[in-house]
C-alpha positions in Angstrom: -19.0 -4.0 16.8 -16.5 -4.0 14.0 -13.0 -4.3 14.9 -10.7 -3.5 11.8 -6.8 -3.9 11.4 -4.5 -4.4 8.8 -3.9 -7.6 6.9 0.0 -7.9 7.8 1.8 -6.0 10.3 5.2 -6.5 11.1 6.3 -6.2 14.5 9.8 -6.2 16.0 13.3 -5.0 16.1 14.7 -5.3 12.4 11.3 -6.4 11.0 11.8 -3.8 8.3 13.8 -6.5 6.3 10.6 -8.8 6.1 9.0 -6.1 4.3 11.0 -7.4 1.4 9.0 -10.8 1.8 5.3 -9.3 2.1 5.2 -6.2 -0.1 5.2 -8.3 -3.5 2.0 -9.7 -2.5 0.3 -6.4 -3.3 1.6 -6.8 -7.2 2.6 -3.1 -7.2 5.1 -1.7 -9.2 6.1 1.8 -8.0 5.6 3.5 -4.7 5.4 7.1 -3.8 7.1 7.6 -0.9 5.5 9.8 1.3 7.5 11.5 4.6 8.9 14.5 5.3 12.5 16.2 5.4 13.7 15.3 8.8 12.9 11.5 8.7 14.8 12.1 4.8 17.9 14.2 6.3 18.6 11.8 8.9 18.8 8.3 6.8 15.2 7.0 8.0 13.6 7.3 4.5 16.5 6.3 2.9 16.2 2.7 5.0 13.1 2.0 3.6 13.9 2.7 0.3 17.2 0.3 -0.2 14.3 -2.5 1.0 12.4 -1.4 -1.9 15.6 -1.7 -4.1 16.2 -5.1 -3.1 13.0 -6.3 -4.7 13.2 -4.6 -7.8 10.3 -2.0 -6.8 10.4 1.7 -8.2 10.0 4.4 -6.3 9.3 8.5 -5.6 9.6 10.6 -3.0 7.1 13.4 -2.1 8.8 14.7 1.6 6.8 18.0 2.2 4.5 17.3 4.6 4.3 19.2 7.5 3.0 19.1 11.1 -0.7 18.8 11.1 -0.9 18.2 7.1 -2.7 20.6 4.8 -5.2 20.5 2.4 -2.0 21.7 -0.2 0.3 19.2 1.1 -2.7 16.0 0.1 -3.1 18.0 -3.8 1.4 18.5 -4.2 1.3 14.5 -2.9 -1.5 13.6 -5.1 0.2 15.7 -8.9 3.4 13.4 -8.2 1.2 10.1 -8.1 -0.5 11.0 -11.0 2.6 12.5 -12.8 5.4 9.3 -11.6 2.2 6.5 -12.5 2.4 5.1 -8.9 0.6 2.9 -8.0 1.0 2.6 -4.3 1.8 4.7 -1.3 4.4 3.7 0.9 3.9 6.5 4.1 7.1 7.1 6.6 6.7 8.8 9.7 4.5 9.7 12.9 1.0 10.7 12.3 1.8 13.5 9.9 2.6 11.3 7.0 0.4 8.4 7.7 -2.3 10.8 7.5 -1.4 12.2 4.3 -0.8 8.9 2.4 -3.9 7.7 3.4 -5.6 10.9 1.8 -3.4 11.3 -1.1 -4.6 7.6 -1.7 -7.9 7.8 -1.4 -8.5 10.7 -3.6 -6.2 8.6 -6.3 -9.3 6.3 -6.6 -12.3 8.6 -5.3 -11.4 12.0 -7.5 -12.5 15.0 -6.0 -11.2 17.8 -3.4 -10.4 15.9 0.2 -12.3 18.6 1.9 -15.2 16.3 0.7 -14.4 13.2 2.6 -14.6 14.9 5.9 -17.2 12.8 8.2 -17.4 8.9 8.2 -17.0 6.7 5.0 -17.4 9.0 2.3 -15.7 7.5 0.0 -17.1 5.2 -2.2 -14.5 2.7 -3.8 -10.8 1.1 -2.0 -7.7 3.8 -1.3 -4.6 2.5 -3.4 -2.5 -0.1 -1.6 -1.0 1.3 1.8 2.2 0.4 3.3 2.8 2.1 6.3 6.0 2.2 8.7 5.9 3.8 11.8 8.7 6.2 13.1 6.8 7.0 16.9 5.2 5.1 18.8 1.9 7.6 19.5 -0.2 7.9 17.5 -1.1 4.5 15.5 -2.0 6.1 12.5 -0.4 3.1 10.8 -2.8 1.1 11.8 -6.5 2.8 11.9 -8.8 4.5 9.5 -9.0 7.8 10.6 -6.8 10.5 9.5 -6.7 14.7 10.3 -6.1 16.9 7.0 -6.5 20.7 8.1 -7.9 23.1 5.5 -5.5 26.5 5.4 -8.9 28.4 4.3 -11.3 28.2 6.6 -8.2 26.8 9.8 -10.4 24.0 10.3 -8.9 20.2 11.8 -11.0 18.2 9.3 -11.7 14.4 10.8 -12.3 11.7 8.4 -13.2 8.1 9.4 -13.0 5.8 6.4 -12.9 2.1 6.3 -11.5 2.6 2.7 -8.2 3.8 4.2 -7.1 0.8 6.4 -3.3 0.1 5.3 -2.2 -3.4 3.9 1.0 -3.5 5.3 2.3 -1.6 8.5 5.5 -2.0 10.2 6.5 -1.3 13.6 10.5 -1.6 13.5 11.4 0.2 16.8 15.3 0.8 15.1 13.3 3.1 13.5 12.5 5.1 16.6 16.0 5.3 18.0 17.0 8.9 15.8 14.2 10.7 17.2 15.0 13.3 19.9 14.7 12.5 23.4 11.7 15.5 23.7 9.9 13.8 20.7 10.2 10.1 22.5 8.6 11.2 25.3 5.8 13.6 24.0 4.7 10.4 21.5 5.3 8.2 25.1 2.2 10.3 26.5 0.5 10.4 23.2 0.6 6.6 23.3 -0.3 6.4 26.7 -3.4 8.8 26.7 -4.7 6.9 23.7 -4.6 3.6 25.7 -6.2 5.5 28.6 -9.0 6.3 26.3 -9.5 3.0 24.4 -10.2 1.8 28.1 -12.8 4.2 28.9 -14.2 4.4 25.6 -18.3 3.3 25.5 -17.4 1.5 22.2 -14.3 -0.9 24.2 -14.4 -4.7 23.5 -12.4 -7.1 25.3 -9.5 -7.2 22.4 -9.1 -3.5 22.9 -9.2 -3.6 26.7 -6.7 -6.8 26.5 -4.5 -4.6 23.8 -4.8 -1.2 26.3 -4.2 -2.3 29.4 -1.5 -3.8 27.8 -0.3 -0.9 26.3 -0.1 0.6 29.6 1.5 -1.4 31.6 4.7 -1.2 29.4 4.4 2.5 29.1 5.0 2.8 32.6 7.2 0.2 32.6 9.3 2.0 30.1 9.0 5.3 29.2 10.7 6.2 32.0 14.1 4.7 30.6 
């Protein structure tokens, strides 16, 4: 069994402000920024980028991905990495974004169409340096190697598993949460807690997922609710 997680993850109220401490260690120099426009309109993005300010770090931002990202939402991503020169992704959001960093990443060291990295580990070399801050708390995309991209042409969910797309940094600031609407805190509530339910029942579970799970779920209950 391989267990994989990132190398630093920040966890906490206010850990945001450490990410000024860890992200030189990546000896990057500018970021595209990858969200969408309601985590830009209401001052999340905006957060994250005055940390990247403080340590001298340039930065983009491509904010049009949508719900369930698109094949054309990976390609518009991917023109502004190639045409800014950055040279990591910094993805902001739920599972929408994290997904589409991790692709837009990977095909800036792979090449080729994203349609052909559906299925497990087809890539062949490392995605460009991840950092990736959560704004729910449902669907850990922040913090795995999988990632959904649907293709408009054929209205197919493609599933890609890739141990080339694990983040370097993640961050799980819940401040960050608190601007989301009362509907979306609860729907990524369930989302979090069905996941658990499944890493639990799961024929691949370990002991560090079961202790992490049953964890998970306990504190759901606890306090969702509130």
């Amino acid at each position: 069994m391989v267990y994989r997680i990132p190398a630093v993850n920040l966890v906490g109220r206010g850990c945001l402000a450490q990410l000024k401490d860890e992200i030189g260690t990546l000896g990057c120099k500018k970021a595209l920024v990858v969200s969408d426009k309601f985590l830009t309109e209401n001052g999340v993005v905006e957060k994250v980028t005055k940390v990247l300010d403080q340590v001298g770090i340039e930065h983009t931002l491509y904010n049009d991905v949508k719900q369930n990202p698109s094949v054309a939402n990976v390609e518009g991503g991917l023109e502004v990495l190639k045409k800014e020169n950055c040279d990591f992704i910094v993805s902001i959001g739920g599972g929408s974004p994290q997904d589409c960093g991790k692709a837009i990443s990977v095909l800036a060291t792979n090449g080729g169409k994203i349609t052909d990295y559906e299925g497990v580990n087809k890539s062949q070399k490392k995605c460009l340096p991840i950092v990736a801050i959560a704004t729910t708390a449902g669907t850990s995309a922040e913090v795995t190697i999988n990632y959904v991209i649907t293709d408009e042409e054929t209205h197919i969910k493609m599933i890609m598993v890739d141990r080339n797309t694990l983040a370097s940094i993640t961050v799980n600031d819940p401040e960050l949460m608190l601007s989301k609407p009362a509907g979306l805190t609860a729907a990524t509530g369930m989302d979090a807690l069905t996941h658990a339910m499944e890493a639990v029942v799961a024929n691949g579970a370990i002991d560090v997922t079961d202790a992490t799970a049953l964890y998970a779920i306990k504190q759901i209950f606890e306090y969702l609710p509130r």
